[in-house]
N, C-alpha and C positions, 0 to 999 in steps of 0.2 A: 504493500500500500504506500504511494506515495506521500506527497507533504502538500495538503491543499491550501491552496491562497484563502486564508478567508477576508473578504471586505466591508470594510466597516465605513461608518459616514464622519468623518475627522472636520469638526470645525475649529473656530478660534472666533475673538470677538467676547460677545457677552452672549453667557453661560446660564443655563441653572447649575443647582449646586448636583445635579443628576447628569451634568455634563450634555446637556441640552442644549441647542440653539434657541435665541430669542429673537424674533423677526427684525431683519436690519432692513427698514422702510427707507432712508434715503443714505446718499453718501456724497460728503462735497470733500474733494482733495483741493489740496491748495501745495504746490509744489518748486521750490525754486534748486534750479541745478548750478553748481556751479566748477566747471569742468569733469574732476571726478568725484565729484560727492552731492546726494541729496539732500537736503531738508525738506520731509513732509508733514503736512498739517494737515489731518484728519477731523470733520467732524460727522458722529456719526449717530443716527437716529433710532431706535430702536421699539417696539411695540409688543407690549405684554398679550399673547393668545391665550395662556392657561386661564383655564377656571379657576384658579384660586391664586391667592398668592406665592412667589416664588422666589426663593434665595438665590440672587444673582450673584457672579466676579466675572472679571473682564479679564481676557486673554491674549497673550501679544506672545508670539516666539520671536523673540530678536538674535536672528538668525544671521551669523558672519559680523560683522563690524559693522552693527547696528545699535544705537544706544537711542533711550526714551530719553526727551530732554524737558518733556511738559503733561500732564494728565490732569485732565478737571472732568468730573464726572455728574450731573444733575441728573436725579429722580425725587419727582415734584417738588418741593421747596429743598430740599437738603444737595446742598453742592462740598461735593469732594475732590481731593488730589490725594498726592504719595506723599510722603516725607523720608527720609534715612533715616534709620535706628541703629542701632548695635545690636546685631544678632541675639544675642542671648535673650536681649532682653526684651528683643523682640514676640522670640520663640518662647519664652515663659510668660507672655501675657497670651500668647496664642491658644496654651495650655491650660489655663486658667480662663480662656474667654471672656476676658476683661474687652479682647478683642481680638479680630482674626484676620486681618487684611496684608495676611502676610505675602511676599510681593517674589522676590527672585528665586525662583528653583534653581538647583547649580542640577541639572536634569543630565543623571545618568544616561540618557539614550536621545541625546539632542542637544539642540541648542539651548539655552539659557531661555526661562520661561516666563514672560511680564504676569504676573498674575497680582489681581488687588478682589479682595470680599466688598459687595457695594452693598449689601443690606436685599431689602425684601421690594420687589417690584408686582405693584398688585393687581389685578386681570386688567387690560384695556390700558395701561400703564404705560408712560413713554417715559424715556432713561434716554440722554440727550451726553455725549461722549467726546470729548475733545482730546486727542492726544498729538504729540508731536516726537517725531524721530528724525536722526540723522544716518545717515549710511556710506558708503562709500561705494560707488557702481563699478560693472564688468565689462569686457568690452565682449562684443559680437559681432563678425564679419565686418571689422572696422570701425564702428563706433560704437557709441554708448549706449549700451541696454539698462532703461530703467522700465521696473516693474513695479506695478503695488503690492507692497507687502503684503505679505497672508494671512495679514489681519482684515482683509474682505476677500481675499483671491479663492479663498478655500469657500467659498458661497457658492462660486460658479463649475460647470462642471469641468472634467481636467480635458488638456488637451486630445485632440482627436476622439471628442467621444460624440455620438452621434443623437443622444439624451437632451431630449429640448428640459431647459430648467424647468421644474415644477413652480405651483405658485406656493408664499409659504403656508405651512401645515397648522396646526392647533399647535404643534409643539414646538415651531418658531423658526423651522430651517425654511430655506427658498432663496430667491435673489432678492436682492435690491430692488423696489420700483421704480430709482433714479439716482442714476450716479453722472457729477460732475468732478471735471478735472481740468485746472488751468495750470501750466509750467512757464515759470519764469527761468529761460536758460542764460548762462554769461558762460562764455569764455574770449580770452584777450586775443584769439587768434581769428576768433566768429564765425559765426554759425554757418552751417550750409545750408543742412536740411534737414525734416525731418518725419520719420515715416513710422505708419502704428497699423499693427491687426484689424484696427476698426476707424471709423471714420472721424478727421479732423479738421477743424476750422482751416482756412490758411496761414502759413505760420509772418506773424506779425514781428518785424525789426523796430526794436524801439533804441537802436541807435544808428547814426548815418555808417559806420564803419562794421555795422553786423555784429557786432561784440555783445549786443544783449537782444535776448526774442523773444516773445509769449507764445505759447499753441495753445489749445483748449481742444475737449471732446465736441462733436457735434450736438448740439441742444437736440434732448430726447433719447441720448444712447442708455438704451436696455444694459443693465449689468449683467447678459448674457454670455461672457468669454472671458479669460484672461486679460487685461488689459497692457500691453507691451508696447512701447516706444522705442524706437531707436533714433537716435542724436549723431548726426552727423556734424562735425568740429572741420572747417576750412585747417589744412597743417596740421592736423591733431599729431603728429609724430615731433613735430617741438616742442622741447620740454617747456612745463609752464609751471611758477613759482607762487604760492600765493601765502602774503603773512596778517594773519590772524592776532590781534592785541590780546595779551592776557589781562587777568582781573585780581586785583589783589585782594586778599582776605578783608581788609579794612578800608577796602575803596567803595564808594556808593557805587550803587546800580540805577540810581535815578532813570538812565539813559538808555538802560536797558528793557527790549519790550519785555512785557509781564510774562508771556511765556516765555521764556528765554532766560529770567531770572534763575540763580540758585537758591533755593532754598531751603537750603542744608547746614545746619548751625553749626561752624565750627569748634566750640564747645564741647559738643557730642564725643568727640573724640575720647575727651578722657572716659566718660562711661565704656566704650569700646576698649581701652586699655583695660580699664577697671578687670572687665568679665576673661580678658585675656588673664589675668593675674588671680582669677579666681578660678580657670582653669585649671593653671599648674598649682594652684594653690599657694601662693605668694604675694606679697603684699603688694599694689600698684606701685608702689615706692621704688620697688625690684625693677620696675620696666623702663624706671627713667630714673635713674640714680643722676645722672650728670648734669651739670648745671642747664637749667633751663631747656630741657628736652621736650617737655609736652608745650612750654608755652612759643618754643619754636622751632613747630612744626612745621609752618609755614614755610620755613625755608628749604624744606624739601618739597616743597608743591609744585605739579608743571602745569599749575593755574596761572601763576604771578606774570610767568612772560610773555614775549610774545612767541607764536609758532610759526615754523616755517614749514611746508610742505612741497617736495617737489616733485611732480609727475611728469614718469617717465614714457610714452609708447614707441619704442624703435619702431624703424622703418625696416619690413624684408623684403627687398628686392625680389624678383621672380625669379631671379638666375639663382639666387639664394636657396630658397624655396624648394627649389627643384633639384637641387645637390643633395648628397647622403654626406651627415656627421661621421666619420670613424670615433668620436669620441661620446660617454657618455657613461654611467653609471646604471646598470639593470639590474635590479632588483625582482626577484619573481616570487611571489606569494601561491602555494599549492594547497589547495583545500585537501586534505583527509583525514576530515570529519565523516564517521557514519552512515550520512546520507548519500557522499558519494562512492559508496559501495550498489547504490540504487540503481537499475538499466538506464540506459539513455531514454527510453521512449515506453509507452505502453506494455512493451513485449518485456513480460519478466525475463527469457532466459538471452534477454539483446544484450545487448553489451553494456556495461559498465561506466561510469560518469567519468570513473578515476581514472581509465584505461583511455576514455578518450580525452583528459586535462594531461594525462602525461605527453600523450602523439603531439599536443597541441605546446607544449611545454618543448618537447624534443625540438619541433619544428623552429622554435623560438631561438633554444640556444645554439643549433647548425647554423642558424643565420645572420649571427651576431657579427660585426665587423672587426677584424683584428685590431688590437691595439687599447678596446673597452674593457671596462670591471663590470663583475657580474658575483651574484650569489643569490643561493636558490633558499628559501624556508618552506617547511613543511607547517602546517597548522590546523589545529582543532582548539578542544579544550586546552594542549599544550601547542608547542612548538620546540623545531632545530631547525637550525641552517647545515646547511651541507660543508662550509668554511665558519670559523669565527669570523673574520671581515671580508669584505668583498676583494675578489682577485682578479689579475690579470687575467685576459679570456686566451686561454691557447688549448693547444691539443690536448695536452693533458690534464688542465682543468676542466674541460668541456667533457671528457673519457670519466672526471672523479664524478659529476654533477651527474650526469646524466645514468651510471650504474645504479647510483644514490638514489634516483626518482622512478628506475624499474622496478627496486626493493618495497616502494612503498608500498601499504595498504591503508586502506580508509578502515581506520581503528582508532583514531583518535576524539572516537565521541562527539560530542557538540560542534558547532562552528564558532568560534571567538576574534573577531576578528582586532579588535582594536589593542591589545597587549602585542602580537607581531608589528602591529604599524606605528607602534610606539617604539618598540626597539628602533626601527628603520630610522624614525625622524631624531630620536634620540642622539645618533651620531652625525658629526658632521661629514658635511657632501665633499667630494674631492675636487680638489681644485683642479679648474679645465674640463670636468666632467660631469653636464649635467645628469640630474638625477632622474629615473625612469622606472617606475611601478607596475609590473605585471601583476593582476590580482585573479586567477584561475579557481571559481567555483560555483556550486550550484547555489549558496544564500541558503541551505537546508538548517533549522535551527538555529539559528544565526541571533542570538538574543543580544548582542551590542551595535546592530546595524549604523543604528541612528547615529550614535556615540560613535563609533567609525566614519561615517559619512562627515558628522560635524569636524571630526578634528585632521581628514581629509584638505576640509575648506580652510580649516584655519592653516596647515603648511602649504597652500596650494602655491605660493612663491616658489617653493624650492621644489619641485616637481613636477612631475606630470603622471599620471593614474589611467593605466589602462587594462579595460577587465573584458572578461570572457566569464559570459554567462554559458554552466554545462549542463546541456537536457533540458529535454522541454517542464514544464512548468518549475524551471528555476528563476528565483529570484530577483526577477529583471530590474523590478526598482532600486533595489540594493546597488545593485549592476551598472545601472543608468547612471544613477545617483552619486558615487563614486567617479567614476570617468568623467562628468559632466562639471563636478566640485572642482576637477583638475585639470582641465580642460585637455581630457583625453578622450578616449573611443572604447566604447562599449560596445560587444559583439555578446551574440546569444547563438551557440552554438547545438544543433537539436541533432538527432542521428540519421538525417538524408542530406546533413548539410557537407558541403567540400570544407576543409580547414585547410586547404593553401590560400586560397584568398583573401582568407579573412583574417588567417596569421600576418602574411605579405602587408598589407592594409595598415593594420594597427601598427608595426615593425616601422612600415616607410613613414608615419607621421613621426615617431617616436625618433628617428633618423634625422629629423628636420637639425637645422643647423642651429645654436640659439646663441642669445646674446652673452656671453660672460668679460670677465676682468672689469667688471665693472667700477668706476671708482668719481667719488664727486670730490668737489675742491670749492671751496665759499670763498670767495674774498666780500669785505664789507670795510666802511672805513672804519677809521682807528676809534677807538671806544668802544666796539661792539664784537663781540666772541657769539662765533656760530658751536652751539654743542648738537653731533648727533643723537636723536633721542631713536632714531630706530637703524639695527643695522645693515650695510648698505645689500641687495641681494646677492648669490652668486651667480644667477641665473637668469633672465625672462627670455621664456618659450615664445615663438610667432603668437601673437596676436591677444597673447599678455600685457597687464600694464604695472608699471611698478609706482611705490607713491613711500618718498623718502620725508619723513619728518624728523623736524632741527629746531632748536630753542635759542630766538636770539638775547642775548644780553648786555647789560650798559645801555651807555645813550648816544646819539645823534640826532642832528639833525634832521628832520621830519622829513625832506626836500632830497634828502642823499638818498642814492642808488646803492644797491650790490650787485653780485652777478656770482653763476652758479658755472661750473664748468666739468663737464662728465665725459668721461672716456672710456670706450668700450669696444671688445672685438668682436667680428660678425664674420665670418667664414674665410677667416682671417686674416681680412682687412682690419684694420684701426682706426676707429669712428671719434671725430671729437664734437661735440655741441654745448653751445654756450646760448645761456639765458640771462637776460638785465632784468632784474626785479624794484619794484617803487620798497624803501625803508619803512615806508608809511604804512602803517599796521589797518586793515579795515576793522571796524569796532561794531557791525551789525550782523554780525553771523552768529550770535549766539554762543561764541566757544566750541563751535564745531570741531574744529581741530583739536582745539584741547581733550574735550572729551571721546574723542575719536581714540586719540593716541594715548588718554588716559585710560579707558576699555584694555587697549592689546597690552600696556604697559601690567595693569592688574592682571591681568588672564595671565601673561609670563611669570608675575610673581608666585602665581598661586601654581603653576606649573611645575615652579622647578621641584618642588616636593612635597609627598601628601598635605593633607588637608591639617593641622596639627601636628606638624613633625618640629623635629628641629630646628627649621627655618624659622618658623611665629616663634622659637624662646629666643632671637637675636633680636633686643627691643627695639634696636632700629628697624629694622626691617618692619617689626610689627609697626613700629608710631608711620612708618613711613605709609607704608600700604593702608591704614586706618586716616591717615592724612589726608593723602589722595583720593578715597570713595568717598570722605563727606565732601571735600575740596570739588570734583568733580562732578558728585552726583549719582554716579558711578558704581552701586554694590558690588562687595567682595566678600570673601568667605565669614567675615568678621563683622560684616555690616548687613542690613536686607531693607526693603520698601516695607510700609506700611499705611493705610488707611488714614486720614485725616480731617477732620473736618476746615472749609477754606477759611474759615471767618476765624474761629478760633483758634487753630492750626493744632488743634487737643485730638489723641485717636477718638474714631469712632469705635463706639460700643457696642458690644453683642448682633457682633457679626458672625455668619456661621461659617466655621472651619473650611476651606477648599481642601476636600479630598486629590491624594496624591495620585498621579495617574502617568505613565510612562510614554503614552503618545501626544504629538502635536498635530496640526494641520499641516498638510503638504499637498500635492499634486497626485502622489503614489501613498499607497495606504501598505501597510507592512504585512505580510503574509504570519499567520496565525501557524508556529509549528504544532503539530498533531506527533503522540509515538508508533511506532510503524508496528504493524500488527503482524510480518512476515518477517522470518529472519533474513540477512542479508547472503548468509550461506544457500538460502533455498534457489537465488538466481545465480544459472551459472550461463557465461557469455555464450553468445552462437557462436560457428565458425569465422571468425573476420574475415570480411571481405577483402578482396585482390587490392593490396595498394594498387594509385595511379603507378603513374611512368616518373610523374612530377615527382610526387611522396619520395620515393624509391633515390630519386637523384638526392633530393633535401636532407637521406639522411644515411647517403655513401659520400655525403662532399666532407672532406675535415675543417677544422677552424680554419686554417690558414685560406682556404676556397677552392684549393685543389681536389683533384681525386686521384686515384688509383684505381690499373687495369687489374681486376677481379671478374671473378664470374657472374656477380649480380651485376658489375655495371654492363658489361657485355650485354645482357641478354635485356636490358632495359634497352639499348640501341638496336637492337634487332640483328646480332652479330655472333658468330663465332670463337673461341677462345683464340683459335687457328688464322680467322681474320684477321681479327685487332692486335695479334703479336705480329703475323707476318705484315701487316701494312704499316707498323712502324719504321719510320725511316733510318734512326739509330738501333742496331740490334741489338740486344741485351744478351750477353756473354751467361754460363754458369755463375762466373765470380760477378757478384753487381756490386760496382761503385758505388759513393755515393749521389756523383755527380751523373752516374745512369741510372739510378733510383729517381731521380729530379727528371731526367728526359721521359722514365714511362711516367709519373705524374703529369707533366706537362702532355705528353702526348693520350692521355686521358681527359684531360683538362681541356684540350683543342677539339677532341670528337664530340664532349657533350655542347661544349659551346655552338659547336655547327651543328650538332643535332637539334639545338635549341632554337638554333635562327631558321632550321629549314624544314622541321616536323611540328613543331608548336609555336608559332606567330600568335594562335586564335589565341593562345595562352599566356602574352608577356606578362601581361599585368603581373602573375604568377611566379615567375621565374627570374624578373629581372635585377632582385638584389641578387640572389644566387650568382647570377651572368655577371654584376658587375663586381662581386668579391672575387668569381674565379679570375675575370679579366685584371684586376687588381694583381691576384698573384705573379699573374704572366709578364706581365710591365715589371715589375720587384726581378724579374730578373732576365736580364737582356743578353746576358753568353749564350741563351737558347736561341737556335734556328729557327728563329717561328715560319720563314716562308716554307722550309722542307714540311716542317710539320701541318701545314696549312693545304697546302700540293696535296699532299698523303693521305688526311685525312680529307678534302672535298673528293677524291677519285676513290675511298675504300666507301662513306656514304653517299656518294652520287650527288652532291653539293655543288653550288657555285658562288659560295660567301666570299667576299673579299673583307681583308685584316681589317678594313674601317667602320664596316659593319659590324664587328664584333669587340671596337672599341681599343684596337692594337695597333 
């Protein structure tokens, strides 16, 4: 019995406490982009269907480097926001139900979860929702893809489905009866254009040089689809700087709009210390013994200054593009868990998931280009690699890896994926050699998907992630989900399917050539020190974008310039580009960047070691990390949201508990694992069917791309053992040299390649990294005769290839 998908209806928004939807009647975005980051403003209308009354909270998955920066909430007279607490003491009024609007899940299986308790919303009841977020966008086939959050996106139905939205129900799901959306875009280089799934006003220039534009939806659009823009930027491949003013702890906010204020006491702090010292059991005294530690704190805040941000998008030529990397770092993740002991397809005694993730694994590492590192892991509930660290890729580590991956069995129980992909990101990537993720499985039992996929998105700078889904009803969102966070290629491989094309495919993107040695240089006048606050990457993939943040400090001149100067190699050329920035800090963004790079700054901190380790008793570390979540707004392991009333700013009272629940809203709903009712010993494989001719070549070629005359490669050409010795043109003696070991190689090496240009054309796609590693070896060494060998072999296969076709 296999593992059925079970489907369930995943929303977000406002909830009952039964994890219900509540009817969302209207929806106004208000949206300003400013190159690579959003601020949106939500306000959102909601209407009570229950017969009676209902215990509402409101739900936000702030997914990727998303951070709330404003929540006000009215149902009938009573208006609500958040505030920051100090956890504990959060969590013990929660318990005590003094009150219960506690706010940030650190959600084992996702993304970080906005959650607030709003009280009781009564039949016919409208709850009226204002919130505000900031994000940092992705790019798509050249520009900027912005979406709405899935704080409404999860209303509608998901892509390619063919389900016209119902209207909403008694119990509160359906669509929206009107949704608007106006986007204010800037950037200094100006807009092109700009294009959406659904229909849009014309886009309006509100300045003479295109540097700022408005669009809006058509008045009347139905919130019947996903809603997606793309942002097209006149130059978007020059780099563009933008600095952001900081806000001191004891500077007014007069000037600031109301949402956009902080409203986080820095006071708080010390009760966060407090509970920390109540932790370990020691007195707060113990966390700041040194002079004036808690009362300045402040001066470890990356509130105070200003920010600098600089975004990167390279430019890849097409000639680029279209070249193969030798260099690169491959990683290959092997499922055997369990499930993949399962057939590929219906037929219990077919074949095997494992048998076909290894063929597909095999095909991987024969193809790998000389000169890369590679290491292979096995995983389930545990894991091993085949090396402690990743090696050199040659004949003899390709000979260790690959014995290694015939031995396996699917015995390692469950699927776990995120402790393997924590080792991987845990070390650092080699220099010169992007990093590269094979992830081979079916998703069977897979109970950290989500928590995988999340933390996929958050290293997706330094990699790229590409999976092969095994047998049919595997896992695909998993699947998807992962390759898509990383901007790789997802394949879903069933048991009628070919796996040379589909290995070939995901291999030649992974091949692409990328930017590395990356390196920036500030100059600014004298008084002012640039500090990098993030650092710089080793890496961006085609059609990646990078976004380096720096903290300027001192003072000048409002009127003075800097300039940012970046250097970088690209298929190994050396690229230099320089940007002039205004000194002059803009002061209307709300602290976008602040708290942008105050999110990733906390997320590292609380990364480098459990939750509670030895890192929180370094009381710096703790006053530091406690500094910066009230400073920013920001929760951390040590701080959380809670419920307020706006007028008093006192918690709200006897609210009802938000029950803990492992799923979010997404697009893809997570398959439901079942235990398998047959043992896995009861299926045993058919007879496997005839390798191609391809297969056959893929895996008698060795690392280096050569082959040898053997009896398998013979009878793949359609030849005799008697032919292919005597129509060599060098004869090979009893005693073989070594330098006539190298001629029957090469003369191996020259008959599949003409067999490749003159029996399978229909097939390049298939064949051509193969063709172009063997052709690689033959150039590496030029004492060879190539015209005798070329003569020899077109007249022993009836050929008429000439050297230039075959790239010689």
């Amino acid at each position: 019995m296999g593992t059925p998908e079970v489907k369930m209806e995943e929303y977000c928004g406002l909830l009952t406490t039964k994890q219900m939807p509540v009817a969302l009647k209207a929806v106004s975005v208000e949206v300003t982009v400013r190159g690579w980051l959003a601020e949106f403003s939500f306000t959102l209308e909601y209407e009570s269907r229950e017969p009676r009354p209902a215990d509402v909270f409101f739900l936000f998955p702030t997914e990727g480097n998303c951070v709330v920066t404003h929540f006000l909430a009215q149902i009938g007279k009573t208006e609500m926001e958040f505030a920051l607490e100090e956890q504990f003491k959060a969590t013990g009024l929660y318990r005590y139900n003094a009150h219960n609007g506690l706010h940030l899940c650190k959600n084992q299986e996702g993304p970080d979860l906005f959650r607030l308790s709003l009280g009781s919303l009564a039949p016919g009841g409208i709850a009226s929702i204002r919130l505000s977020c900031i994000t940092e966008l992705s790019v798509q086939r050249g520009a900027v893809q912005l979406s709405l959050p899935t704080i409404i996106s999860s209303r509608c139905p998901p892509p390619d489905s063919d389900s016209v939205p119902a209207e909403p129900s008694a119990s509160g799901g359906g669509v929206p009866s009107s949704l608007s959306l106006s986007a204010h875009i800037i950037f200094p280089s100006g807009i092109d254009t700009v294009r959406a799934n659904c229909p849009l006003s014309p886009l309006e220039y509100l300045t003479p040089d295109h540097t700022q534009a408005r669009v809006s939806l058509c008045p009347g659009q139905q919130f019947n689809q996903k809603v997606e823009l793309l942002i097209y930027y006149r130059n978007p491949h020059q780099p563009t700087v933008t600095v952001e003013a900081g806000l001191s702890l004891d500077e007014s906010q007069k000037d600031v709009p109301e949402e956009k204020k902080t409203p986080y006491p820095y006071q708080m702090v010390k009760c966060a210390l407090r509970s920390c010292a109540k932790l370990f059991r020691g007195p707060v005294e113990n966390l700041h013994k040194q002079r004036g530690l808690l009362q300045n704190t402040q001066k470890y805040s990356l509130m105070k200054d200003p920010v600098v941000m600089l975004g990167l998008f390279p430019e890849f030529p097409p000639e680029v593009l279209s070249s193969q990397s030798s260099c690169g770092e491959f990683l290959f993740l092997l499922d055997c868990s369990g499930s993949m002991g399962l057939p590929m397809g219906s037929q219990k005694r077919g074949r095997r998931r494992l048998e076909c993730a290894k063929d597909v694994l095999q095909l991987l590492l024969r193809s790998l280009p000389v000169g890369c590192y590679f290491n292979v892991c096995m995983f389930g509930m545990e894991h091993k690699s085949v090396f402690p660290e990743s090696v050199r890729y040659c004949q003899d580590t390709m000979d260790i890896a690959i014995t290694m991956i015939q031995e396996m069995e699917a015995n390692m129980k469950d699927t776990m994926i995120l402790l393997p992909l924590w080792k991987i990101h845990n070390k650092p990537c080699l220099p010169a050699h992007p990093r590269q993720v094979f992830l081979l499985t079916d998703g069977g039992i897979t109970w950290d998907s989500m928590r995988g996929t999340a933390f996929v998105k958050r290293n997706a700078l330094s990699h790229r992630c590409f999976t092969f889904g095994i047998g049919e009803g595997s896992a695909s969102a998993m699947v998807t989900d992962l390759a898509k966070e990383a901007s790789g290629l997802s394949q879903i491989i069933t048991e009628t399917d070919r796996l040379l094309p589909k290995v070939v495919q995901s291999l030649r993107l992974a091949l692409q050539p990328a930017v590395q040695e990356i390196s920036v240089r500030w100059d600014v006048p004298p008084g002012l020190e640039v500090t990098p606050l993030t650092p710089q990457p080793f890496v961006v993939f085609p059609g990646h974008r990078a976004l380096l943040y720096a903290q300027l400090r001192g003072q000048c001149d409002s009127a003075a310039v800097g300039s940012a100067h970046i250097q970088y190699t690209l298929g190994g050329q050396s690229f230099t580009k320089e940007v002039s920035f205004s000194l002059k800090p803009q002061k209307d963004s709300g602290l976008a960047l602040h708290r942008l790079h105050a999110r990733a700054v906390i997320r590292s901190m609380e990364k480098q070691h459990d939750y509670w380790s030895d890192y929180f008793r370094d009381q710096r570390k703790v006053q530091e990390l406690v500094g910066l979540s009230f400073d920013s707004g920001v929760a951390c392991v040590i701080t959380d949201y809670i419920t307020v009333q706006r007028d008093t700013k006192k918690p709200v009272e006897g609210l009802s508990p938000i029950k803990t629940f492992q799923s979010y809203a997404r697009w893809t709903c997570e398959g439901v694992a079942c235990s398998f009712e047959e043992k896995v010993e009861d299926w045993l494989p058919d007879e496997a069917a005839e390798e191609s001719a391809l297969l056959k070549l893929v895996t008698l070629q060795k690392a280096d791309g050569s082959w040898a005359v053997d009896s398998a490669l013979v009878s793949v050409l359609g030849k005799t053992d008697e032919e292919v010795n005597g129509g060599m043109p060098e004869k090979t003696p009893s005693f073989v040299s070594p330098l006539q070991t190298q001629s029957q190689a090469a003369w191996a090496t020259v008959l599949v390649l003409l067999w490749l240009h003159t029996f399978q054309l229909d097939s390049r796609d298939e064949w051509e990294l193969m063709a172009a590693k063997a052709a690689s070896w033959i150039r590496a060494r030029p004492g060879l005769s190539m015209t005798q060998y070329l003569e020899a072999g077109n007249s022993l296969l009836g050929c008429q290839v000439k050297p230039q076709t075959l790239g010689l």
